[in-house]
C-alpha positions as CSV (number, residue, x, y, z in Angstrom):
1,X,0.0,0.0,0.0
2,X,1.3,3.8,-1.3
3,X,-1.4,5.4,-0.7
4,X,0.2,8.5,0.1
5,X,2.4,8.5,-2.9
6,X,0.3,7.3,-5.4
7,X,-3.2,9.4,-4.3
8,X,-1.0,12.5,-3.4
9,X,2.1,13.5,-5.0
10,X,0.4,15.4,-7.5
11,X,-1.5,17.4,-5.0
12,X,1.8,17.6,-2.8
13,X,3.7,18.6,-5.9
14,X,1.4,21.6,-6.5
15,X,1.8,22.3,-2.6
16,X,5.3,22.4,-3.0
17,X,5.6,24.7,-6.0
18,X,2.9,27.1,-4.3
19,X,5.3,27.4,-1.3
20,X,8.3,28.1,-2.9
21,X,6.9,30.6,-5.4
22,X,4.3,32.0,-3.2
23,X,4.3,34.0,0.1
24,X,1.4,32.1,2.6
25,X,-1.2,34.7,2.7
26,X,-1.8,33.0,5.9
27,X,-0.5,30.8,8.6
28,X,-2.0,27.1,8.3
29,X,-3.5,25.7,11.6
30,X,-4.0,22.1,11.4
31,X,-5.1,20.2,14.9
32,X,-4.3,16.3,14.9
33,X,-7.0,15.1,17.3
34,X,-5.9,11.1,18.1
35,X,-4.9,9.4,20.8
36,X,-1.2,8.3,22.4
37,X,0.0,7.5,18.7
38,X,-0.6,11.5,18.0
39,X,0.5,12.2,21.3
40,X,3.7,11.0,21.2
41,X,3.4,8.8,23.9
42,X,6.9,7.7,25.6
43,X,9.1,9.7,23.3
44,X,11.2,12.4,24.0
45,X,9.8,16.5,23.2
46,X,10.8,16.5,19.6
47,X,10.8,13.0,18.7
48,X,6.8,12.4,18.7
49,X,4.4,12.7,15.6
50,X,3.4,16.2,15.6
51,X,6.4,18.0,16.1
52,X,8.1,15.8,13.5
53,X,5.5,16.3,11.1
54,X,6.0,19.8,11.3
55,X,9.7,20.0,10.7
56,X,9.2,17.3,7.8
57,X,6.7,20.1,6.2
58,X,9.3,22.7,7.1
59,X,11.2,21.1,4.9
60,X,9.3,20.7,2.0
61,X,8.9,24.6,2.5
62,X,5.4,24.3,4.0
63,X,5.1,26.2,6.9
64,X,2.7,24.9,9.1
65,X,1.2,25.1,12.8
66,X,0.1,21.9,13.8
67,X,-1.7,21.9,17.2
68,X,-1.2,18.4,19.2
69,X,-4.5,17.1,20.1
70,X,-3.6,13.5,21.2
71,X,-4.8,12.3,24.6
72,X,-3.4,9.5,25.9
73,X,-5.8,6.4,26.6
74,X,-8.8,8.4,24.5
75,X,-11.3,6.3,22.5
76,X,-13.8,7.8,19.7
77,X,-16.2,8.8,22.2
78,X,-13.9,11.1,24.2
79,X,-12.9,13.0,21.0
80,X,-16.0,13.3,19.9
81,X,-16.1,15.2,23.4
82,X,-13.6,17.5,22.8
83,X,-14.0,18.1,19.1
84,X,-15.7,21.1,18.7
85,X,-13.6,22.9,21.2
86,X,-10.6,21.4,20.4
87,X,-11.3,22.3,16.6
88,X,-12.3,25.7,17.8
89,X,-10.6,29.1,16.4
90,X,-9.1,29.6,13.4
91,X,-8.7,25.9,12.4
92,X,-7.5,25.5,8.8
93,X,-7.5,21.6,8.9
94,X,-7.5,17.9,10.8
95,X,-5.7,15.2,11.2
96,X,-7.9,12.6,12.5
97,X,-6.5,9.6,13.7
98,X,-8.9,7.8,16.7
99,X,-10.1,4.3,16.9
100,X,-7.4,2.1,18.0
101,X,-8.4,1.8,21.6
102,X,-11.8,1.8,20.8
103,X,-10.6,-1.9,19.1
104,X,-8.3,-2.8,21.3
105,X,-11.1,-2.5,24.3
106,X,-13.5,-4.4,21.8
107,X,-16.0,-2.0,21.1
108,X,-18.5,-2.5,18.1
109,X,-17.0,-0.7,14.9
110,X,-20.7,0.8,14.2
111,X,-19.9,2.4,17.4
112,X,-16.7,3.9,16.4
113,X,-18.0,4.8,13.1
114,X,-21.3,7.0,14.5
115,X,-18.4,8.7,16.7
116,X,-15.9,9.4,14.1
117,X,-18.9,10.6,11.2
118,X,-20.0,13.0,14.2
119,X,-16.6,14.4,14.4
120,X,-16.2,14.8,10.8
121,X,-19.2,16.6,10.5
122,X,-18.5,19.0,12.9
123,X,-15.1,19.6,11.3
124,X,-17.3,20.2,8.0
125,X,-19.5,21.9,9.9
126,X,-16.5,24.8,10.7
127,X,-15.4,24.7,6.9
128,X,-12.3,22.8,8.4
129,X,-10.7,20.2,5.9
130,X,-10.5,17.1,6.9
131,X,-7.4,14.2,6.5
132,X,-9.4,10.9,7.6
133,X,-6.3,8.2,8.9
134,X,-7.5,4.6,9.3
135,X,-6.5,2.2,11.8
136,X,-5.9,-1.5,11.9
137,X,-7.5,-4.2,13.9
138,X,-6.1,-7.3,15.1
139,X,-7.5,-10.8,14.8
140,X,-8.3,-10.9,18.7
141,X,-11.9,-10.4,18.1
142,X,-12.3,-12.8,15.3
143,X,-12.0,-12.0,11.5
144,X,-15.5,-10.4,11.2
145,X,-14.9,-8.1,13.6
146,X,-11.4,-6.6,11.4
147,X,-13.4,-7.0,8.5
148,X,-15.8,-4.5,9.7
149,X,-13.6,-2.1,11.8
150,X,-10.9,-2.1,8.7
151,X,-13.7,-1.1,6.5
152,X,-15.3,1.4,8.3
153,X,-12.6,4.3,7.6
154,X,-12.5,3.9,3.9
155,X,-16.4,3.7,3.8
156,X,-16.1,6.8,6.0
157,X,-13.9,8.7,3.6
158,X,-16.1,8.1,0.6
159,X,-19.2,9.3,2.2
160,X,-18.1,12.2,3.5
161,X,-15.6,13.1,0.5
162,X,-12.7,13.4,3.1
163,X,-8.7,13.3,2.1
164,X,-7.9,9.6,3.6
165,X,-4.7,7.4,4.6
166,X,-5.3,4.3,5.3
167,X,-3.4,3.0,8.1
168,X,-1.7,5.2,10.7
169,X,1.7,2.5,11.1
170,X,1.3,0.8,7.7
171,X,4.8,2.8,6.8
172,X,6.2,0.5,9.9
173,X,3.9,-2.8,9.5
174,X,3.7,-2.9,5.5
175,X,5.4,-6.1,4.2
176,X,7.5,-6.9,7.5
177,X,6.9,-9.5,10.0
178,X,5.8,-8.9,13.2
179,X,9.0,-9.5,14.5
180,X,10.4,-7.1,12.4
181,X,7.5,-4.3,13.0
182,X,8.8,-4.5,17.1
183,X,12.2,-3.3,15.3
184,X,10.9,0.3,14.9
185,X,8.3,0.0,18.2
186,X,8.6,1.0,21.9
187,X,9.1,-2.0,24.4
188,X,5.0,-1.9,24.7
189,X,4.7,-3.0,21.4
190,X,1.5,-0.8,20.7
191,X,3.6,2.5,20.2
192,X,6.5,3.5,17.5
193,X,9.8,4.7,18.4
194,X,11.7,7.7,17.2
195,X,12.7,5.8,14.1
196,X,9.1,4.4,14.0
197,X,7.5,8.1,13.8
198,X,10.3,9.3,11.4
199,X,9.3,6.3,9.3
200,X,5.4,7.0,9.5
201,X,5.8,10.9,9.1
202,X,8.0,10.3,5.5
203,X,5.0,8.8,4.3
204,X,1.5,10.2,5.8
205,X,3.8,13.6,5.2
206,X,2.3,13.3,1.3
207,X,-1.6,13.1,2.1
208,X,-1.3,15.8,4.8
209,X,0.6,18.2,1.6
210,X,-2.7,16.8,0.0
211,X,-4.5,18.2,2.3
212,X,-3.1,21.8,2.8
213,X,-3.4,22.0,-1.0
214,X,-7.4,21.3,-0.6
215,X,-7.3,24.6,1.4
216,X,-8.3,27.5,-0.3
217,X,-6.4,30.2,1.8
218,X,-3.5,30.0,-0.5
């Protein structure tokens, strides 16, 4: 899966070119609202998701303000919570990345999906652009259960006519073992390490250019 390479790197090309051309008539203000993996849960200051997401943009001569609204522990429910003030101000564009303890606790995916559609639309709802990331089930709740909580983001996406990416680790869990995937995770096995994040952030990187360039503040 290159989703963000294949789906994006036009848009991200155009982003790139705007940027280096173009003065930003505006700062951009994205909010990633997730849990521990947006967080940046047992790394150091500057080694978590957010921060290195920014600097990888900084790079690609985007600059962008991303506001880090990971909460440890939080399911679907809990951000649809704290979404609207959370998403409050001027918000040019999410990152929403929830559902992985909603799995891992075993709650019903229709559950997760009526809580993740309520947070989209109130994103939508605030003219705020919306990057949709999936998550991954395991097999502990029987293959049905993946089936449906794997196919719930996509379905998601397509609905609503959000940017999407489909799985927040796939840069680390694509085509390697699982013995190999611990390589690049923290001793908990649940959360990436430094080299983990760097990994996910050179790829997701691409649909979140995709997404600034869906903006219209340029």
């Amino acid at each position: 899966m290159t989703y963000g390479l294949r789906q994006w790197c036009g848009k991200a090309a155009v982003a790139v070119i705007l940027s280096a051309t173009s003065v930003q008539a505006v700062q951009i203000n994205i909010v990633a609202l997730g849990d521990s993996l947006t967080q940046g849960y047992g790394l150091g200051t500057h080694e978590g998701f957010v921060p290195v997401l920014e600097g990888w943009l900084r790079d690609q001569n985007i600059d962008a303000r991303i506001t880090n609204a990971g909460v440890s522990g939080d399911t679907t429910s809990g951000g649809l919570e704290r979404a609207d003030w959370a998403l409050s101000g001027d918000v040019h564009g999410v990152i929403l990345a929830m559902g992985g303890n909603d799995m891992l606790r075993g709650f019903p995916p229709e559950l997760v999906r009526a809580n993740l559609a309520k947070i989209i639309e109130v994103a939508i709802a605030k003219d705020i652009d919306v990057l949709l990331v999936g998550m991954k089930a395991t097999n502990n709740f029987g293959q049905g259960y993946k089936d449906a909580f794997d196919g719930l983001y996509p379905s998601l996406a397509e609905e609503y006519g959000v940017a999407f990416y489909a799985d927040f680790i796939g840069a680390i869990s694509r085509d390697r073992s699982m013995a190999e995937v611990q390589n690049y995770m923290q001793g908990d096995g649940l959360h990436p390490s430094a080299e983990g994040v760097q990994m996910i952030v050179d790829e997701i990187g691409f649909p979140v250019m995709g997404l600034i360039d869906r903006m219209d503040h340029w």
